[in-house]
C-alpha positions in Angstrom: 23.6 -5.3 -40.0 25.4 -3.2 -42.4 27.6 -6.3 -43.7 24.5 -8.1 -45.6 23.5 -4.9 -47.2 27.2 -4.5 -48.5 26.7 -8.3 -49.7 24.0 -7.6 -51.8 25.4 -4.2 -53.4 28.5 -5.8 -54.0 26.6 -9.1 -55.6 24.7 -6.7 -58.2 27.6 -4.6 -58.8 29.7 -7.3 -59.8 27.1 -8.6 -62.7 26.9 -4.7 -63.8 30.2 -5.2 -64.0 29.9 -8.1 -66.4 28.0 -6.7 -68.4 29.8 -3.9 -68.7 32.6 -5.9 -69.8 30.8 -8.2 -72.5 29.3 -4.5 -73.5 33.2 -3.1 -73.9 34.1 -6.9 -75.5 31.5 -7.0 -78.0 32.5 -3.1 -79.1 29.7 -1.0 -80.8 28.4 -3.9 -82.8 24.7 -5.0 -82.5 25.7 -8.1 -80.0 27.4 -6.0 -77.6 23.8 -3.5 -77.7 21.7 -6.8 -76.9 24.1 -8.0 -74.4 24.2 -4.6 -72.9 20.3 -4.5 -72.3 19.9 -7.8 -71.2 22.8 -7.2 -68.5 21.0 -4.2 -67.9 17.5 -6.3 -67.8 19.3 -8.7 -64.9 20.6 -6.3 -62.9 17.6 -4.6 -62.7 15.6 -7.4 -62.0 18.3 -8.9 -59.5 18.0 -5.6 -57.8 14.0 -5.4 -57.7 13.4 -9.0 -56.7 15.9 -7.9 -53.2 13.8 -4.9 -52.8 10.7 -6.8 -52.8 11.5 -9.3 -50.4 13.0 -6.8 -48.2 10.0 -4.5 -48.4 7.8 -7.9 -47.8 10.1 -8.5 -44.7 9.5 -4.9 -43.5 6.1 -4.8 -43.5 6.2 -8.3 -41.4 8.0 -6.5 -38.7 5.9 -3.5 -39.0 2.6 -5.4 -38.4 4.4 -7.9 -35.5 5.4 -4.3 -33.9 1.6 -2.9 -34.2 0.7 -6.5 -33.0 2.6 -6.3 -30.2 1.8 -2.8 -28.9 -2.0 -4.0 -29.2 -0.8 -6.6 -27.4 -2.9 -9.2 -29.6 -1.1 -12.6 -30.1 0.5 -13.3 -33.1 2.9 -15.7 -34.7 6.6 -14.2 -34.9 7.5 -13.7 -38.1 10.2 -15.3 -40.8 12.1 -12.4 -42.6 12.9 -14.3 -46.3 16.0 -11.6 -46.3 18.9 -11.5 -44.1 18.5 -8.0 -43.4 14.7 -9.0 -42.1 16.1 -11.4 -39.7 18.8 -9.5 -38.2 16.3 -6.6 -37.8 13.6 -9.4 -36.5 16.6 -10.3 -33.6 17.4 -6.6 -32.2 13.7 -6.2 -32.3 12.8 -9.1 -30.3 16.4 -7.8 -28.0 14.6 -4.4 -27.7 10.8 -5.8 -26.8 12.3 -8.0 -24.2 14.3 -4.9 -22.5 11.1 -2.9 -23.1 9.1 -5.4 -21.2 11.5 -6.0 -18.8 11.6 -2.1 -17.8 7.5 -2.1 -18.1 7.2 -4.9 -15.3 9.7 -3.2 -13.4 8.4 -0.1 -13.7 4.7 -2.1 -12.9 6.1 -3.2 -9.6 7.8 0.3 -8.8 3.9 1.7 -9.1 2.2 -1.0 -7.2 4.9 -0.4 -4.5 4.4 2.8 -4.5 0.3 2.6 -4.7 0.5 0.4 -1.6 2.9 2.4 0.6 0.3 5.8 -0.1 -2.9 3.4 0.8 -0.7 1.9 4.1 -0.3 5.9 5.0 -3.1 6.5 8.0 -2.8 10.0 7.3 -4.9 11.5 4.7 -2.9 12.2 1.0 -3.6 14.0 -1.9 -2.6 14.2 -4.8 -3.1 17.4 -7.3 -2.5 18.4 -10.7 -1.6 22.1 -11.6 -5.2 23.1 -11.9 -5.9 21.6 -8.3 -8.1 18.8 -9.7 -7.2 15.5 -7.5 -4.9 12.9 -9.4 -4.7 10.6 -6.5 -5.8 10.1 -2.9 -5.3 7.3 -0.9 -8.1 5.3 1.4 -7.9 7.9 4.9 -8.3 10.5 2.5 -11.3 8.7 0.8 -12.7 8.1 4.1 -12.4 11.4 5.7 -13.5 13.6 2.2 -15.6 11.1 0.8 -14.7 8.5 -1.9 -15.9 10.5 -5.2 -12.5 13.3 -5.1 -10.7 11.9 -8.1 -11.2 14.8 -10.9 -12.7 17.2 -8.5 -11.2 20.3 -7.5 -9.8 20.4 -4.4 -11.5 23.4 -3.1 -14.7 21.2 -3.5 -13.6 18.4 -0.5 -11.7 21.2 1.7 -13.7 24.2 1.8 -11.2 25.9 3.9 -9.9 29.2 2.8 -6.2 28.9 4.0 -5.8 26.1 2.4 -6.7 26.9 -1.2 -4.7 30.1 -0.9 -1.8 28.2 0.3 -2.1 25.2 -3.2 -2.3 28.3 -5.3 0.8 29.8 -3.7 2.7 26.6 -4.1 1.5 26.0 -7.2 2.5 29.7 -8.4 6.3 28.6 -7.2 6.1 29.5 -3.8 7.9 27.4 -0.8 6.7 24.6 1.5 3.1 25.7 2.8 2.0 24.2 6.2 -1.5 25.3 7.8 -4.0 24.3 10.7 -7.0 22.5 9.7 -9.8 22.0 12.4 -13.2 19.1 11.2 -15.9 20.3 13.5 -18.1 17.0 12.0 -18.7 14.7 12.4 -16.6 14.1 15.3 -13.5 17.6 16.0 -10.4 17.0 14.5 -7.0 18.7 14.3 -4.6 18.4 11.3 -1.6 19.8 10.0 -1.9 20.2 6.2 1.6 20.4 4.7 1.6 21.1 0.7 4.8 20.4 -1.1 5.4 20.8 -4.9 7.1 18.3 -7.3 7.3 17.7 -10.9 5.2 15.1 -12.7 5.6 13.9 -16.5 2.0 13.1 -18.0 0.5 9.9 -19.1 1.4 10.0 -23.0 -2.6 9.8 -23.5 -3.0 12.9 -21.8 -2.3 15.4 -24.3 -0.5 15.3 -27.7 2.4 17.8 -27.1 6.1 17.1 -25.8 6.8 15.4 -22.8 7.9 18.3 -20.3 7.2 18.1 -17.0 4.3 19.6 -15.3 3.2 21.0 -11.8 1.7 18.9 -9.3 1.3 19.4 -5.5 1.6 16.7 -2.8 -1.0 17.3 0.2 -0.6 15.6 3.6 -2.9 15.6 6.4 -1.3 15.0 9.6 -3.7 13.7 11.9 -2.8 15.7 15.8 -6.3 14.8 17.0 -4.8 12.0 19.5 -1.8 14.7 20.6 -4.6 17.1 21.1 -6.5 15.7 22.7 -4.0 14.3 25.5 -2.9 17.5 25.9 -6.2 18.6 26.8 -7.1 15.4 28.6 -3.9 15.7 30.8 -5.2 20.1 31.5 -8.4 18.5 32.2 -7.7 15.3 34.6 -5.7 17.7 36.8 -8.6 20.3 36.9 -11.3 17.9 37.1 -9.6 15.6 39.9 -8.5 18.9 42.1 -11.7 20.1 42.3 -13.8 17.3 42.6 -11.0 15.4 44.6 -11.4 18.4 47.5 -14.5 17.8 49.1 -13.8 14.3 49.8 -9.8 14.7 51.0 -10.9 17.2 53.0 -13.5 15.2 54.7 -11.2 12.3 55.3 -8.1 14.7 57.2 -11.2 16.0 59.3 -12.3 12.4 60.5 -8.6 11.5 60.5 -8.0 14.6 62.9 -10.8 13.9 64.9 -10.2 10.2 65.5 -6.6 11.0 66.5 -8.0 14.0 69.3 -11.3 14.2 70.5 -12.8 11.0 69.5 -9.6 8.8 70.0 -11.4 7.1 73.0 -14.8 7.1 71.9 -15.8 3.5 70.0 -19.1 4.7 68.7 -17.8 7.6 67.2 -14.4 5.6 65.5 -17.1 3.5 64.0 -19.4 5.7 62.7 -16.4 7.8 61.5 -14.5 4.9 59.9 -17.5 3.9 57.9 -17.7 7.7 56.4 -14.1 7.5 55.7 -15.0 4.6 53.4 -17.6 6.2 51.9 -15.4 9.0 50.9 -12.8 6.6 49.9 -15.0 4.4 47.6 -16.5 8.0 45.9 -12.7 8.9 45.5 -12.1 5.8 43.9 -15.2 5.6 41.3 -14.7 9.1 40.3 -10.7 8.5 39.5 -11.9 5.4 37.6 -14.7 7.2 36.1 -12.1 10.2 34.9 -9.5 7.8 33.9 -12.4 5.8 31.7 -13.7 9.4 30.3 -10.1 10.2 29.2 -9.5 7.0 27.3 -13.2 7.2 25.3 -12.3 11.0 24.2 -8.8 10.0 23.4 -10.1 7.3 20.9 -13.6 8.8 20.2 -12.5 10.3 16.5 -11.5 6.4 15.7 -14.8 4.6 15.1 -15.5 1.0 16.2 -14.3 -1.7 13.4 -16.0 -4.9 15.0 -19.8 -6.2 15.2 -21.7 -6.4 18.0 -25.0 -8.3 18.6 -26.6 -5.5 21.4 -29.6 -8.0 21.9 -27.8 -10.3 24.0 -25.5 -7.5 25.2 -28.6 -5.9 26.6 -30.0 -9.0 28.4 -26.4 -9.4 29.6 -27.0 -6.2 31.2 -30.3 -6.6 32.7 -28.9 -9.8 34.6 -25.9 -8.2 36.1 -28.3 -5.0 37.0 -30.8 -7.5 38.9 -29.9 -7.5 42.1 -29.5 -4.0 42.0 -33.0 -3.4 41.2 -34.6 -5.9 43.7 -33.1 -3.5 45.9 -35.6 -1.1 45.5 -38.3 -3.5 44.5 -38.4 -2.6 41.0 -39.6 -4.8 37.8 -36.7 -4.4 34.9 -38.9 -5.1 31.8 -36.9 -6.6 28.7 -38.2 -5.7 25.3 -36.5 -6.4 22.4 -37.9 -6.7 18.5 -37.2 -10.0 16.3 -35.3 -8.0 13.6 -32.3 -6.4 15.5 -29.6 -5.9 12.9 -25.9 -5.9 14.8 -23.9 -2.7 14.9 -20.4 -1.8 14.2 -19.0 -1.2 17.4 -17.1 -1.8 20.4 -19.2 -4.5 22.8 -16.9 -3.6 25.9 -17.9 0.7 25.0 -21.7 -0.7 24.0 -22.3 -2.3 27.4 -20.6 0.3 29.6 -23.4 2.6 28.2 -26.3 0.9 28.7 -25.2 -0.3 32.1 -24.9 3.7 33.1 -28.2 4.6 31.5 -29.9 1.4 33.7 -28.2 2.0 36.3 -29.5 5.3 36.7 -32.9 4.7 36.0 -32.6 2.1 38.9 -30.7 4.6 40.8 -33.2 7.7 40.2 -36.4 5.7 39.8 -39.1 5.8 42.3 -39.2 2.7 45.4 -41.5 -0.2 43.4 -41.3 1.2 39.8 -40.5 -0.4 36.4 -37.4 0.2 34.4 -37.9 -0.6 30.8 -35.4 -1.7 28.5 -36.5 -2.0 24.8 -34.3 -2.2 21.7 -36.0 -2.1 18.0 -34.8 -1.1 14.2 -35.7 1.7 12.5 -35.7 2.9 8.5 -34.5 6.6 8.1 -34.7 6.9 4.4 -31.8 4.2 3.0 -30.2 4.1 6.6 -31.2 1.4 9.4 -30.7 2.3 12.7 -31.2 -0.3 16.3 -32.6 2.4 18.6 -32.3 1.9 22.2 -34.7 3.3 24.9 -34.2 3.0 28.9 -37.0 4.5 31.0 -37.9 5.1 34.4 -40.5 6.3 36.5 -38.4 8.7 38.6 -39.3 12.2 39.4 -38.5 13.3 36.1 -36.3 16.5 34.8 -37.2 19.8 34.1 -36.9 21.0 30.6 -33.9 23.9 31.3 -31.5 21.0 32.7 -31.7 18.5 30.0 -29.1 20.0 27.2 -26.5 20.6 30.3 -27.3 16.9 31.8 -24.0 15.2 29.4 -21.8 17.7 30.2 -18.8 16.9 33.2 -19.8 16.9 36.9 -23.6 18.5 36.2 -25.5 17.3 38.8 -29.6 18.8 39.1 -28.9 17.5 42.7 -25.7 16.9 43.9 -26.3 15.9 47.3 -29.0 13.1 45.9 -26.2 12.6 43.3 -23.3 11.8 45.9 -25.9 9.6 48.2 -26.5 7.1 45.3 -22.9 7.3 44.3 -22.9 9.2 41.2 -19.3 11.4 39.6 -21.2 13.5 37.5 -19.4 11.9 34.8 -21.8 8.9 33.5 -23.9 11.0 31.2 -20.8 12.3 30.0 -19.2 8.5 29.2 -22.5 7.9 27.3 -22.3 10.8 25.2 -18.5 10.1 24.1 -19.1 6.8 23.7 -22.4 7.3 21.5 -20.2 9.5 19.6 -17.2 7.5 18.8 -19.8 5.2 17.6 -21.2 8.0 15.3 -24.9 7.8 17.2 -26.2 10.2 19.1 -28.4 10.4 21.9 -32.1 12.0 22.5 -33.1 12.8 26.6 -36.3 13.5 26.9 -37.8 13.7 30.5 -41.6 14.9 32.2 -41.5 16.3 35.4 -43.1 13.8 38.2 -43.3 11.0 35.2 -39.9 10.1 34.7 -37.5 10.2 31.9 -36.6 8.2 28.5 -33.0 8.1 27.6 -32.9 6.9 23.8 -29.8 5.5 22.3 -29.6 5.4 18.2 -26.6 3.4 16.7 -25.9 3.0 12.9 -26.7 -0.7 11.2 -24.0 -2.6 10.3 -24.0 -3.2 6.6 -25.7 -6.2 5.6 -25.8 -7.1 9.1 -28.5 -10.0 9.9 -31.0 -10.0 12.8 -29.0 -10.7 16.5 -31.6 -13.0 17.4 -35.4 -13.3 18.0 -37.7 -11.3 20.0 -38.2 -11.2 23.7 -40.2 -9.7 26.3 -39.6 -10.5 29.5 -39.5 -9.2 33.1 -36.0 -10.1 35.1 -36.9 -8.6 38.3 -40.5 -9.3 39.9 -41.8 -7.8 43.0 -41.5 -10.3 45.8 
């Protein structure tokens, strides 16, 4: 660019020069005076006239550049000068590498953005005075979805943890500390808290651009390693002791019918039929352990999918029929017009309230009713579909009902094992409710019977599962 500016100086040089010369020709006279001012007259003029256009063309690029970081359209310009248009072309060359390294940059963020929201563990993202920069969605979902700005103290009251940012923060070395969520369903994580420099957002504050402090938090969710830990302690306990009785009952009949009772055919039969019995119990209470150990293992996921529970539920009271013609009982279907759907898992759903009906069948009284009813109910903004199975049994004292969900707890175990209970149905139930983020209300009358009341969240702008019914499956023959 420097070669048009030499151009022009060396244009209005050369008519100083001239009239220098006509000034030095003319001598001292009066003509060589006028000549003199007049040459001094064009070259000043010569030299104004290049300034102005080449002020005019400077302030054209000046308003294209504050057009273009406004980023409102405009025409390019048209330097009049040379100098303009050579400055016009390594200004266009320097906007198309600036935008060039903007998009790239663009991408490199989005890319980055995405691979923090793909994480399933829970990330933060603080500044040096612990406020939250970023988080992505597991974080949002497990603290809430209002942490950007907040202090981080205020979404993990946990004082370990805040020690540990501010001793990272201060320049200390990796932290890494034990987090336990009692609520709303018990969770484990490993919180690891890493420092890094960040350079701020040029809007951010008007001084230089050093780097600043910022802290990286990860959650690392060891809920599911937990938990198979304990569900692996827990199998073997559970299955030893409640594996005994029944082993032990089967070597003894097995002993018998290979000494004393080898002969006798009454007794081999009557034996062998026991020996089944046992059998069968072994096998529902390994199924039952095996299906309790799966729920718990998944129970801090909740349910993604929707489930319509009104035809779930008269699904359930036709495969429960036969069962309850058995014991000539009426199972009375109730269900409301306005059932909203759930979010939920159908397959966890049904094995619930196929347990609670079962047992009302199992432990109501010989010619009873079983009710089944299902209705919606407002709790302030929330919905809920509320669930109720009743019986007309004998009814629970008051002392047993907090104990009644918890493993093998049995008010009367040998009435229990005779209608083929584990101890562990109540006990599905409960972990199922709870993956489902429900809960479940018992509440029972002594020579009455008993209510067992199931209350699942609405699904969000879930509509109706279909229209009312009330209608008796089972009628006394």
């Amino acid at each position: 660019m420097a070669g048009p500016i030499y151009r022009h100086l060396l244009g209005i040089g050369m008519i100083a020069a001239l009239v220098v010369a006509l000034l030095l020709a003319a001598g001292a006279g009066g003509i060589g005076v006028w000549l003199a001012v007049i040459g001094v007259a064009v070259v000043i003029g010569v030299a104004g006239i290049f300034a102005w256009r080449l002020l005019r063309d400077l302030d054209l690029l000046r308003r294209h550049i504050e057009a273009s970081t406004a980023e409102a359209p405009e025409r390019p310009p048209r330097p009049s000068t040379e100098i303009g248009q050579i400055l016009f072309l390594h200004l266009q060359r320097l906007q198309r590498h600036a935008r060039g390294r903007e998009r790239s940059l663009a991408v490199e963020l989005q890319t980055a953005s995405e691979i923090l929201e793909a994480q399933d563990d829970p990330i933060l993202v603080l500044a040096g005075d612990r406020s939250v920069l970023r988080a992505n969605e597991a974080a949002g979902r497990l603290f809430g979805d209002r942490l950007l700005g907040r202090d981080m103290a205020e979404a993990i009251r946990h004082p370990e943890i805040v020690a540990a940012v501010d001793a990272v923060l201060a320049g200390g070395p990796i932290q890494t500390v034990a987090l336990n969520l009692p609520v709303p369903i018990e969770r484990e994580f490993e919180v690891r808290i890493q420092r890094f420099e960040r350079r701020g957002d040029p809007g951010e504050r008007e001084s230089d651009d050093r780097p600043e402090p910022a802290l990286l938090v990860t959650l690392y969710d060891l809920t599911a390693t937990k938990r198979v830990e304990q569900m692996r302690a827990d199998f073997v306990a559970n299955a030893s002791h409640e594996l005994r009785t029944p082993l032990s009952s089967l070597m003894g009949f097995i002993e018998t019918l290979r000494g004393p009772a080898r002969d006798d055919t009454a007794a081999r039969e009557r034996f062998l039929g026991i020996m089944q019995q046992q059998a069968e119990r072994m096998s529902r209470l390994v199924n039952d352990l095996l299906s309790l150990s799966r729920i718990e293992l998944d129970e801090h996921v909740p349910p993604t999918g929707r489930v319509a529970v009104g035809p779930l539920l008269q699904s359930v009271a036709d495969a429960l029929e036969l069962k309850a013609q058995r014991k000539a009982q009426r199972l009375e279907l109730d269900l409301a017009p306005d059932l909203p759907q759930v979010v939920g898992d159908s397959d966890q759903l049904y094995q619930v309230f196929q347990n609670l009906v079962s047992n009302a069948i199992n432990y109501g009284r010989q010619g009873g009713v079983v009710g089944l009813a299902a209705r919606s109910s407002a709790e302030g903004r929330r919905t809920s579909l509320v669930v109720s199975i009743s019986d007309q049994g004998d009814g629970i004292a008051r002392e047993h009902l907090p104990r009644l969900t918890e493993r093998f707890y049995r008010i009367d175990p040998a009435r229990s094992r005779a209608v083929g209970g584990t101890g562990l149905g109540l006990a599905i139930v409960k972990h199922i409710v709870s993956r489902h983020r429900g809960r479940l209300e018992i509440d029972s009358e002594v020579g009455r019977g008993s209510v067992f009341t199931v209350f699942l969240p609405a699904a969000p702008g879930g509509k109706p599962s279909g229209r009312a019914l009330h209608k008796t499956v089972t009628e006394l023959s």
